[in-house]
C-alpha positions as CSV (number, residue, x, y, z in Angstrom):
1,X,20.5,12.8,-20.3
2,X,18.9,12.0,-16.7
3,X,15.1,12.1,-16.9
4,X,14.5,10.3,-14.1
5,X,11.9,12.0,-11.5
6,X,11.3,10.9,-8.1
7,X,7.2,12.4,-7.4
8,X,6.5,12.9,-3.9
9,X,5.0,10.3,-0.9
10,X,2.4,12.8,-1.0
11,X,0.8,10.7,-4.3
12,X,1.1,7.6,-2.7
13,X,-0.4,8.7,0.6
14,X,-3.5,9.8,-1.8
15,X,-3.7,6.7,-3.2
16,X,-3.0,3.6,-1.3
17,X,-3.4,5.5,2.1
18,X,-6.3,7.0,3.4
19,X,-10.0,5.1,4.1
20,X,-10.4,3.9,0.6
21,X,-7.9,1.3,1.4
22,X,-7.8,-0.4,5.0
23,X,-11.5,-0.6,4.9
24,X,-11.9,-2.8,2.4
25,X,-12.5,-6.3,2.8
26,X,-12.4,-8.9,-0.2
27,X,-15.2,-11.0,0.9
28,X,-17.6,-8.0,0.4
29,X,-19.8,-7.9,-2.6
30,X,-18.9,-5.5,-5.4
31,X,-19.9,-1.7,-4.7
32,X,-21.8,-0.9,-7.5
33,X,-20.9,2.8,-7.9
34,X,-24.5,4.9,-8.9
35,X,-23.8,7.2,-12.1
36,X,-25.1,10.3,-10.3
37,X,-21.8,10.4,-8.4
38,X,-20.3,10.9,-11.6
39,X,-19.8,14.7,-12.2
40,X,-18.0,17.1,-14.2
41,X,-14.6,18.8,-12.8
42,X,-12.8,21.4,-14.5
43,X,-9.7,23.0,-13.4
44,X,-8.7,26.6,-15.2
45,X,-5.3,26.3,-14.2
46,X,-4.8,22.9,-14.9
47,X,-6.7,23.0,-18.2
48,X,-8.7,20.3,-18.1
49,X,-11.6,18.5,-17.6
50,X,-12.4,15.0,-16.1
51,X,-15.8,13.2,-14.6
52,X,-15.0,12.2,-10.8
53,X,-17.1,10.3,-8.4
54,X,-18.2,13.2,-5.9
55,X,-16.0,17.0,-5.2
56,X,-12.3,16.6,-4.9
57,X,-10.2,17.7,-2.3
58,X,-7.2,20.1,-4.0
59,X,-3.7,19.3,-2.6
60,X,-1.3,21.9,-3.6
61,X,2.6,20.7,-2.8
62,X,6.7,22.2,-3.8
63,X,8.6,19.1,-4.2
64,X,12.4,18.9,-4.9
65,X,13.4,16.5,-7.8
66,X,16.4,15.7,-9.8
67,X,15.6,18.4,-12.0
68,X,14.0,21.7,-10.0
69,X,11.6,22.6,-7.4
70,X,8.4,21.2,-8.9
71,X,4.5,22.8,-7.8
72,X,2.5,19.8,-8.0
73,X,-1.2,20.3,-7.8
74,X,-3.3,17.1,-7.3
75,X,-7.3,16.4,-6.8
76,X,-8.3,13.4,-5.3
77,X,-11.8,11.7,-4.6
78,X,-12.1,9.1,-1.9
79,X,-14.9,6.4,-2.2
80,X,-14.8,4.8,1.0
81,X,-14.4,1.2,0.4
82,X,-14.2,1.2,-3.2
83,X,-11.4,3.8,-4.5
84,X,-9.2,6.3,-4.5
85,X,-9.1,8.8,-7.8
86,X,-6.2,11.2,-8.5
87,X,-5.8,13.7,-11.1
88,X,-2.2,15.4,-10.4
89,X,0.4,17.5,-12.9
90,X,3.3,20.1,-12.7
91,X,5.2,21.8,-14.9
92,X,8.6,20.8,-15.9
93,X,11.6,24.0,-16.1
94,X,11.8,25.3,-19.3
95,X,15.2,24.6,-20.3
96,X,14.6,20.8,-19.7
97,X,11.8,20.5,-21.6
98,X,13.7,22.0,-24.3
99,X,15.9,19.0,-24.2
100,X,12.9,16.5,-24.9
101,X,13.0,16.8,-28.7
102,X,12.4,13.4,-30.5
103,X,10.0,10.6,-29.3
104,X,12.8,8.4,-28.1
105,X,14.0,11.0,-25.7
106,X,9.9,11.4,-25.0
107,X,10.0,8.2,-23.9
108,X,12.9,7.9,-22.1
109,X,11.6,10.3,-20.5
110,X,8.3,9.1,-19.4
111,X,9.7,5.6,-18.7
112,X,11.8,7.8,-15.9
113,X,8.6,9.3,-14.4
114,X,7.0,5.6,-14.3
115,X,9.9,4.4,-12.4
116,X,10.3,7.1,-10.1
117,X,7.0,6.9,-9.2
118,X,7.0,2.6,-8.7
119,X,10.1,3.7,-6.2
120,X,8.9,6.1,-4.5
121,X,5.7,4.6,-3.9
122,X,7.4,1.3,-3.1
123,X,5.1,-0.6,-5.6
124,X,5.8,-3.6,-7.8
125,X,5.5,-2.1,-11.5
126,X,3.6,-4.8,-13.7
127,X,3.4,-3.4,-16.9
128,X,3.1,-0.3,-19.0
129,X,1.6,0.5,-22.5
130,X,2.8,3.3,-24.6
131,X,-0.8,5.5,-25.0
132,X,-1.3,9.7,-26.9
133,X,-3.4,12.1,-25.8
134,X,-4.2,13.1,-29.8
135,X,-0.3,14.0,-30.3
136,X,0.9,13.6,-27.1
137,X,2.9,11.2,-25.9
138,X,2.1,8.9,-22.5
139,X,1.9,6.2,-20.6
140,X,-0.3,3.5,-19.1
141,X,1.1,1.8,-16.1
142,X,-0.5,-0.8,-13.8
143,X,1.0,-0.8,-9.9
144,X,1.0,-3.7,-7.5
145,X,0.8,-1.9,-4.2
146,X,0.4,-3.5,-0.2
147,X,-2.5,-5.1,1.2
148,X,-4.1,-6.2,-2.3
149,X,-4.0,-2.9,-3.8
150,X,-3.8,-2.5,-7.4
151,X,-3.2,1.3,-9.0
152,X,-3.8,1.9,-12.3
153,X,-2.0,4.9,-14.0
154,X,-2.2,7.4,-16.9
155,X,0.4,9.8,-17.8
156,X,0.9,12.4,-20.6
157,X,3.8,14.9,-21.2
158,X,1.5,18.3,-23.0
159,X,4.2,20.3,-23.7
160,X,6.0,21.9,-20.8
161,X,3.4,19.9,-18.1
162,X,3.0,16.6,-17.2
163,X,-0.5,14.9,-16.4
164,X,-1.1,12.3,-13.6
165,X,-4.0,10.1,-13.6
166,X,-4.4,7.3,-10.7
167,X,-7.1,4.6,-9.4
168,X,-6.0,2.9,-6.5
169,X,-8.2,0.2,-4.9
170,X,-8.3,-3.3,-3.8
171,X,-11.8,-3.8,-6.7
172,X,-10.0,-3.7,-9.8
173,X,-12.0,-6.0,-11.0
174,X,-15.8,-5.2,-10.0
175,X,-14.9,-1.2,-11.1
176,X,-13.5,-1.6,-14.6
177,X,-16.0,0.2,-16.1
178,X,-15.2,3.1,-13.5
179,X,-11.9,3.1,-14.3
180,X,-12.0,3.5,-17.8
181,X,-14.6,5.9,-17.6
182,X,-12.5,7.8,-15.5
183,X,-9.6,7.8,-17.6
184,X,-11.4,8.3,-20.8
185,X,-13.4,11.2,-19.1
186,X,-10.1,13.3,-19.4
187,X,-10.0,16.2,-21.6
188,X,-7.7,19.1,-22.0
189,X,-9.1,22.2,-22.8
190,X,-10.3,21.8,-26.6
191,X,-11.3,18.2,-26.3
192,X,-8.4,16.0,-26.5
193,X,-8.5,12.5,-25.5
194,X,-6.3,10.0,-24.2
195,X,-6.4,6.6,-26.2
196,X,-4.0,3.6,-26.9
197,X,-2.5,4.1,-30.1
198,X,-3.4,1.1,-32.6
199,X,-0.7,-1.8,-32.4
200,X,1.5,-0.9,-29.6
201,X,1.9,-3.8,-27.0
202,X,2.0,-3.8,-23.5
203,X,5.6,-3.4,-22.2
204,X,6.3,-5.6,-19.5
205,X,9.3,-4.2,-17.3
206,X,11.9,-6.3,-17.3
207,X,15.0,-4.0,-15.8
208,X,18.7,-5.2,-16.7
209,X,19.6,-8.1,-14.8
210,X,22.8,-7.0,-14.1
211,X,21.3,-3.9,-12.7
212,X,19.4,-5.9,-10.7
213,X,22.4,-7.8,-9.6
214,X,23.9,-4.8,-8.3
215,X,20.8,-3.4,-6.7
216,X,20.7,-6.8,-4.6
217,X,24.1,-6.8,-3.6
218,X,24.4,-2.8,-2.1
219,X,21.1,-3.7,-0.6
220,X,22.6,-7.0,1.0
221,X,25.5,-5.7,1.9
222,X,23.7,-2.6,3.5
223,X,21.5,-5.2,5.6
224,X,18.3,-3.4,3.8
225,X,16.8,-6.7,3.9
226,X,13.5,-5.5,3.2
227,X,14.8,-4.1,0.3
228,X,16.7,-7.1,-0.7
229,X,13.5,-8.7,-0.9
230,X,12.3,-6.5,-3.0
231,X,14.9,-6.9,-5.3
232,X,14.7,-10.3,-5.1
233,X,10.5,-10.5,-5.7
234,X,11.4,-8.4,-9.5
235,X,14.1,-11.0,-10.2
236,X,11.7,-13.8,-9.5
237,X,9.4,-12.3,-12.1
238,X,12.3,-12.8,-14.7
239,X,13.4,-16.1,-14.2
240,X,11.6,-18.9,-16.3
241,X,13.5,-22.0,-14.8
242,X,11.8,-23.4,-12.0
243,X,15.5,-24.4,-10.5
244,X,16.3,-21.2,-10.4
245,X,13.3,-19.7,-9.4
246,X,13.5,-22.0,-6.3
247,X,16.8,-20.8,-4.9
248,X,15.7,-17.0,-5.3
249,X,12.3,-18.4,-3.4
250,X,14.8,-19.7,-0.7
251,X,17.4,-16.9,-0.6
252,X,14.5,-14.6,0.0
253,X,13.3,-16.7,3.0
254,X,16.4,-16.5,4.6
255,X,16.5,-12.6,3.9
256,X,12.8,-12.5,5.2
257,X,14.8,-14.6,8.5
258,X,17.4,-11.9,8.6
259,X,14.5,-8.4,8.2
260,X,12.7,-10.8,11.3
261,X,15.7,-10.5,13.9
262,X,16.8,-7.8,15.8
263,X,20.9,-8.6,15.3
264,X,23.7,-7.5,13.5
265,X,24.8,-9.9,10.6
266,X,28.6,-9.8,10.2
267,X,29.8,-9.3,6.9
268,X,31.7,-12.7,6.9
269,X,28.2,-14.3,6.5
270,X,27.4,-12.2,3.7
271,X,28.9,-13.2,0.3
272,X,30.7,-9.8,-1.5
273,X,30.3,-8.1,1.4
274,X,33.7,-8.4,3.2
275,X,35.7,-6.7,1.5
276,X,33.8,-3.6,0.4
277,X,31.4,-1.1,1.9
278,X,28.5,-2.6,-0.6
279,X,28.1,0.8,-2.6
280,X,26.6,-0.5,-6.1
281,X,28.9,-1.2,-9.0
């Protein structure tokens, strides 16, 4: 079964984009954020309830995904210099979430969603936690993003709909409390909250090597060298030998050499690539 959803550049735009983000300057003290900002929002349609730092804006958007049309609906609050907050969901077609029966394929699911979103964003994924909203099942996920920005993630399948929460800033650690009030602020309608479940540990994502391997060489091959790079700064993460480690650190300065110039590299410099068109094996 696929369950792998690509979400739309329109929640990274809300997030890491916009003047919560280039304005912010790490040599600044902390911005303390006054509780009277914090206020009550409901949504009827949404069917739920959250505390957010000042009125949100409604974005209303029909993507295309792997699975159907999808009508997201996302409200975002920017604190200028401090944060972005997102509260997003859509509803999934009925004869896929049909399909989502036991809490393996739950969370096969989910782990889809989490990596759909890390590509479409074009984030480093750190980690993610498996979390419940009373019964339902969900996900915490932390997001390295450009320019220092850190996003923080909650996400819970309800049924048929699936719930996006989001901080994105470059405070992380002078707005914890924020955060989590944030977060834990989230109700559906009839008071459910969203906790970690007791004993489960933080899941750090480690894809298949081989995958990896084969990511790396279409992307090579391809002269996508700033996605080679990419590739490259998740295998890094992997490696534990420090020889190792050291040639991916210089293999990714040559790529960074290649990205920098304007040329053509022919495909007899490029190991693999010769005899193939590098599609991924």
């Amino acid at each position: 079964m696929n369950t792998k959803v690509l979400l739309p550049f329109l929640i990274t735009t809300l997030l890491v984009s916009g003047s919560a983000t280039p304005g912010i300057g790490r040599a600044e003290p902390p911005i303390q954020v006054a509780q009277s900002v914090w206020k009550p929002f409901s949504s009827a349609e949404g069917n739920f309830t959250v505390l957010m730092p000042g009125t949100p804006r409604q974005e209303q958007n029909t993507i295309n995904t792997e699975l159907a049309p999808l009508n997201l609906n996302a409200f975002t609050v920017e604190r200028p210099n401090e944060a972005n907050y997102l509260v997003a969901y859509f509803d999934l077609p009925g004869d896929f979430s049909n399909m989502l029966q036991t809490s393996g394929q739950i969370n096969e699911f989910l782990t889809g969603v989490v990596l759909g979103l890390s590509e479409s964003m074009a984030g480093q994924l750190l980690n993610q936690q498996r979390i419940n909203l009373n019964n339902y099942s969900g996900k915490a996920f932390r997001m390295q993003h450009s320019e220092g920005v850190v996003g923080r993630y909650r996400l819970y399948l309800v049924n048929q709909r699936v719930y996006l929460l989001g901080v994105g800033t470059s405070k992380e650690k002078y707005l914890q409390k924020s955060i989590q009030g944030f977060f834990n602020s989230f109700r559906l309608a009839g008071g459910a909250t969203g906790t970690v479940r007791p004993g489960d540990a933080t899941e750090t994502v480690r894809p298949p090597r081989s995958n990896l391997n084969a990511q790396l060489r279409q992307a090579v091959c391809t002269q996508n060298w700033s996605q080679a790079i990419n590739v490259v700064n998740r295998m890094i993460g992997q490696i534990d030998s420090q020889d190792v480690r050291q040639q991916l650190l210089d293999y990714k300065q040559k790529l960074q050499g290649f990205a920098s110039s304007d040329s053509v590299v022919p495909a007899s410099e490029l190991p693999d690539c010769s005899s193939g068109n590098g599609e991924g094996n």
